[in-house]
C-alpha positions as CSV (number, residue, x, y, z in Angstrom):
1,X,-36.2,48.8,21.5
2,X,-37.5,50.3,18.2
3,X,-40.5,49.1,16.7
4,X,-42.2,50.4,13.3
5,X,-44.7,49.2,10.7
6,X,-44.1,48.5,7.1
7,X,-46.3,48.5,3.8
8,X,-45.2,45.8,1.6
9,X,-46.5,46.1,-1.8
10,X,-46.3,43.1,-4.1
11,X,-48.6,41.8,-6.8
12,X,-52.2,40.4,-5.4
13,X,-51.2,37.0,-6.5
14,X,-48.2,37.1,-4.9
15,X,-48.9,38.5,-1.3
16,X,-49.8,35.3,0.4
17,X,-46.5,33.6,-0.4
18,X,-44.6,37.2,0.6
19,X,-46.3,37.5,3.6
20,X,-45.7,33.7,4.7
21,X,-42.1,34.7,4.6
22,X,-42.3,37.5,6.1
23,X,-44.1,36.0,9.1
24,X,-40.8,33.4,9.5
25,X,-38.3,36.8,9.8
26,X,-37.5,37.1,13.1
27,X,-39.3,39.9,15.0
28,X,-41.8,40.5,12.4
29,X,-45.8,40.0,12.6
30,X,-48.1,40.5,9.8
31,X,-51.5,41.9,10.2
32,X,-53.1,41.7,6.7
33,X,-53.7,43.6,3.7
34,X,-52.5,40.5,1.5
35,X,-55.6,40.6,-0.5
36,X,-55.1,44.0,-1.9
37,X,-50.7,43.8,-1.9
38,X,-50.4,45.6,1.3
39,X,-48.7,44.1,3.4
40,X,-49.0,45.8,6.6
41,X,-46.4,44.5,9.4
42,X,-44.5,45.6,12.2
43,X,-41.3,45.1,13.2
44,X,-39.4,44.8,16.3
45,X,-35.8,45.0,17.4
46,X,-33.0,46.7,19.7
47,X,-30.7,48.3,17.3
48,X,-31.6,50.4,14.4
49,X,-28.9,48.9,12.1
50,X,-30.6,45.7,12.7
51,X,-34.3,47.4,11.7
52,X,-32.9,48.5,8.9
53,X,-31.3,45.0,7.8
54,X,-34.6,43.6,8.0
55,X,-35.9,46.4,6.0
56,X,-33.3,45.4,3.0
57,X,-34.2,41.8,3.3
58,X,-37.7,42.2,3.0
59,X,-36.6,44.6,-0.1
60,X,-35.0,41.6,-1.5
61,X,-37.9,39.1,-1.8
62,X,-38.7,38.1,-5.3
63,X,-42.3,39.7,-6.2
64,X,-41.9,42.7,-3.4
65,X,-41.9,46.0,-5.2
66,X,-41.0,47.5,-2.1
67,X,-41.1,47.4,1.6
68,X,-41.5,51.2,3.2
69,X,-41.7,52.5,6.7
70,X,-44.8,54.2,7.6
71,X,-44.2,54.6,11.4
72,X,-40.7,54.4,14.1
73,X,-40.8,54.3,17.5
74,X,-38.0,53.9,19.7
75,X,-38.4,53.3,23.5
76,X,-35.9,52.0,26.1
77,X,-36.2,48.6,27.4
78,X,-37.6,49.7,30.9
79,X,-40.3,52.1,29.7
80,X,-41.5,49.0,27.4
81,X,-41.6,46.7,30.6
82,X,-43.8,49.4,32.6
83,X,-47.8,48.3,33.3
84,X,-50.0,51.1,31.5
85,X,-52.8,51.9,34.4
């Protein structure tokens, strides 16, 4: 599985509308920064191809300047389903 977080910049007055559809995209939660225009958000799926599909499509919103990885992680499905102790 590979997870990472995304800054999504867009205009102040558009970040509420971005981040509404950002929040329908499959395998992505928001987490705030709309106020400012920075979107923060991670997103999760099993292939990298796929991460970076979402990536382009969130690239592709009217009003996003841009949509940038700021962390990657990629674990196997078993070491995600482990209990931390």
């Amino acid at each position: 599985m590979n997870i990472c977080s995304v800054i999504v910049n867009a205009k102040p007055e558009n970040a509420q509308m971005i981040s509404e559809l950002l929040a329908k995209m499959e395998g992505v939660d928001v987490f705030g920064g709309i106020e400012e225009g920075k979107i923060i958000a991670t997103l999760e799926d099993s292939g990298e191809k796929a991460l970076a599909d979402k990536m382009a499509a969130m690239n592709d919103i009217k009003g996003v300047i841009n949509a940038t990885m700021i962390y990657h992680q990629e674990e196997d499905n078993t070491a995600m389903e482990e209990e931390i102790v």
